[in-house]
Every structure is written in C-alpha cells, then in structure tokens.
N, C-alpha and C positions, 0 to 999 in steps of 0.2 A: 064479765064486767070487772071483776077483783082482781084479774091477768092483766086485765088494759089500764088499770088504775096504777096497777105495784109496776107496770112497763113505764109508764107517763111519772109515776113518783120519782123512780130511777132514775129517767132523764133529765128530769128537774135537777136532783140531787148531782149529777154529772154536769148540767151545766153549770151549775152555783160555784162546785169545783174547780171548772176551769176559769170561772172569773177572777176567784182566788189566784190561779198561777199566774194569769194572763195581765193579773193587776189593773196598769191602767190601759194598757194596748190593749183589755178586752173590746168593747167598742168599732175599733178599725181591723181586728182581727177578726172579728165574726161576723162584720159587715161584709169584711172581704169575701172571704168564705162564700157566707150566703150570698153573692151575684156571682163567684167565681164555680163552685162547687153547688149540693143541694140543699136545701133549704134551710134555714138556721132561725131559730128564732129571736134577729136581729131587735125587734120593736123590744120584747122584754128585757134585752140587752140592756140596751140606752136605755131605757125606761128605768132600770132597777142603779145601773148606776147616778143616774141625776138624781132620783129621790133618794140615794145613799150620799152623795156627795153635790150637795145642787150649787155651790159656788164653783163648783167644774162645767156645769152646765151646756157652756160653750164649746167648749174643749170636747166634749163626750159627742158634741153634735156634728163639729166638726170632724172626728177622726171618723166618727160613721160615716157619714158622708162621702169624705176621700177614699176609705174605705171597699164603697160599692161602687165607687166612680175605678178605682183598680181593678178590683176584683171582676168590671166585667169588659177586661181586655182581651182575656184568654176566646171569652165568648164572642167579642168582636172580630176578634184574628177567624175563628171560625166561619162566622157569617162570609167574613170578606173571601177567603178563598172558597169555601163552598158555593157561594153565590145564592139565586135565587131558587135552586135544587134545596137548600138546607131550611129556607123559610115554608116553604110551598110542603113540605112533606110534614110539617106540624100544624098549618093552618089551613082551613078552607081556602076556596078561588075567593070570592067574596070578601071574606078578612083581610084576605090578601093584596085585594083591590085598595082596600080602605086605608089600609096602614100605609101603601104605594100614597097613596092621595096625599094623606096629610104628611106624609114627608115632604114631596112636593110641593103644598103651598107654605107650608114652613118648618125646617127640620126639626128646628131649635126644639120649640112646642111639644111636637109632636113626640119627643121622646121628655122632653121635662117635667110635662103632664102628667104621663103613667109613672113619671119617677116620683112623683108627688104622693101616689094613692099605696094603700097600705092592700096587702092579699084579699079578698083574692086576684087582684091586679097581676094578668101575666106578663109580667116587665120585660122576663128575659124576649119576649118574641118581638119587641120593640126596641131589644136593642140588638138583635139579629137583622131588624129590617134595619136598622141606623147603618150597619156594617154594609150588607145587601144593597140599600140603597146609596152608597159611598156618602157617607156622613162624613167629613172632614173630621181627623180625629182630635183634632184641640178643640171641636165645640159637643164632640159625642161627650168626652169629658165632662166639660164646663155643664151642657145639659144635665148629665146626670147627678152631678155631685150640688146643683142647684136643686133639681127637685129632690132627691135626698135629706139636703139641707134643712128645706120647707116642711116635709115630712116630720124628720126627726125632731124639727122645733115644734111644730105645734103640737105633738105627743108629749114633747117634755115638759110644756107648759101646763097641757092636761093634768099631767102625772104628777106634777107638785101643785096645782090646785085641787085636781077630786081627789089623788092617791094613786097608788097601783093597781087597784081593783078597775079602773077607768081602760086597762091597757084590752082588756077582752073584750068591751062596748066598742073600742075603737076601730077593730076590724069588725064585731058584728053591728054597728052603725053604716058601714059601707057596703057590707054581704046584702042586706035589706034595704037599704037606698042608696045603691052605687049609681044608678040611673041622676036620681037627683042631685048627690055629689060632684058626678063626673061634671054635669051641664054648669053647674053653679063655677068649677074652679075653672072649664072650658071660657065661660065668659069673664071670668077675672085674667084669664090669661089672655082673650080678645081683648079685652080694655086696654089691658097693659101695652101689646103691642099695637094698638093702635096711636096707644096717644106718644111710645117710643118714635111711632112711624111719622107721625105728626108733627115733633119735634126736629127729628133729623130734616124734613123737606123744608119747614121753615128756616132752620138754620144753612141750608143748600142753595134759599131761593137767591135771585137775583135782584137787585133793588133798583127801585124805579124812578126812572127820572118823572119831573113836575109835570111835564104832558104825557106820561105814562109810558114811554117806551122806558126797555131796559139800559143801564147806564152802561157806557163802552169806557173800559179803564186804559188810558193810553197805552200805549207798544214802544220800550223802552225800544 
C-alpha cells in the first residue's frame, strides 16, 4: 500500500509539473493526449486549472474540449480503415449490435452522449463505431467536442461551487449510478432533438390555403 501510495504521489507531483511547463495549453494538451494516446487524468486537469484561474473558465473548457475532439482523429483514421474487424475484436456481438443501432437512428447522439459522461465511460469504442460506422467527419467532430464541452462545464461549475475535493464524487457518482445518469441525460438528449425535430418540420411545412389545400406558388 506505501509502494501504491509513493507511485500515485509521484504522479501527482509529475503532473502538477507538467502543468507548470505546459502553462495555459495544459488543458488542450492533455485532453488531446488523453483521446489520442492512454488515459490521462483530463477531469483534474480542467478541474484544477478553473479553480486556480476561474475567469479563464471558458477558455479552460473550451481548449479541452477541442482538445479530445483532435486528439481523437488518429483513433478515427484507425477505425475507418480497419473497419468492422477493429470494433468486433474489443466488444461483444451484442455491444456491437447496440452501438450499430444507435448510430443508425442518430449518429449525432449516439456519439455526443458517451462524450458527455465522465469514466468509467468507454468513449474510445464509440468513437471507433463513429469511424466504422462512416460518421461524416465534420459532425464526428462537432459531436465530440459538444459532449466534451457539456462535460467539462458542468465539472467546472461543480469545482468552483463545492471545491476540488467534488472532482473524485464526480466519477464515483456515475461508477454507482451510471444506469440512472445515463437514462436521465438519454432523455434530455430525446427532448432536445425532438423538439429540434419539431421545429425544422414546422418551418418546412407548406401553408394552407382557406379551404385547406396546399397553396401553389406561380411558375415564373
């Protein structure tokens, strides 16, 4: 236990360091990293800089963001040429069905969702299926660096109202009720594009003449 402690001190200490050198690119540097490379502990990142500098706030949330929305290109390029060989040999049949699914009924979602949730959320295998599943890559993007976004803010909101002691609750609030979580942001994210959906068709619809059929606009 005093090995795993003086290991975990170290790395502490090493990363503190490198936020020092890394200055204000720390943020988007260890975002990047962590989607491009393995795991990085992004959330204390942003976390520690907002509560050191919290009129940066924005700025901190967005470099992270853009950050993981880069950094996980290299892992998209992979997905795309490996294909469905590259997702299938990390997840079950079953999993694999499912992440197939909700791409299919909407890409967007399906990858902005899990971008949303903090570990133990396995992102990268949802943004393997983005690539697999040919995600257009200006919305694999714009998905990611949206749920990112959402992510990073409401942690830095946490972290300048409870503290930084709030940042270890924040992943263990989701390890214990990620069921709950998941469903709760699953249907804020159903609202939303419904009533997006709703909007667009009204603004599409066609108007109606006084005995109800549709109006015909002359033919110059």
């Amino acid at each position: 236990m005093k090995r795993i402690g003086h290991i975990l001190a170290r790395y502490t200490a090493w990363i503190l360091g490198l936020m020092k050198v890394l200055g204000i690119w720390g943020p988007f540097v260890i975002a990047f990293a962590d989607s491009a490379l393995l795991g990085m502990p992004v959330d204390f990142i942003v976390a520690s800089y907002v509560y050191q500098d919290r009129k940066r706030m924005l700025l901190y949330v967005v470099m992270a963001s853009l950050g993981s929305a880069l950094g996980s290109v290299p892992l998209y390029v992979i997905g795309y040429l490996g294909g469905e060989k590259v997702l299938r040999k990390r997840i079950s049949e079953e999993r694999f069905l499912k992440i197939h699914q909700s791409f299919e009924r909407n890409e967007f979602w399906a990858l902005m969702l899990p971008g949303m949730l903090p570990p133990p959320m396995p992102f990268k295998v949802f943004v393997l299926g983005a690539a697999v599943f040919e995600m257009r890559f200006r919305d694999f993007l714009i998905a990611i660096f949206a749920g990112r976004f959402v992510r990073f803010f409401v942690l830095s909101i946490l972290v300048l109202w409870f503290g930084p002691q709030v940042i270890g609750h924040f992943g263990g609030i989701f390890k214990h009720h990620w069921m709950l979580l998941s469903g709760a942001i699953l249907e804020v994210g159903l609202i939303l594009w419904l009533l997006a959906r709703t909007r667009r068709l009204k603004k599409n619809a066609v108007p109606l003449s006084e005995n109800g059929a549709k109006t015909q606009h002359p033919v110059n």
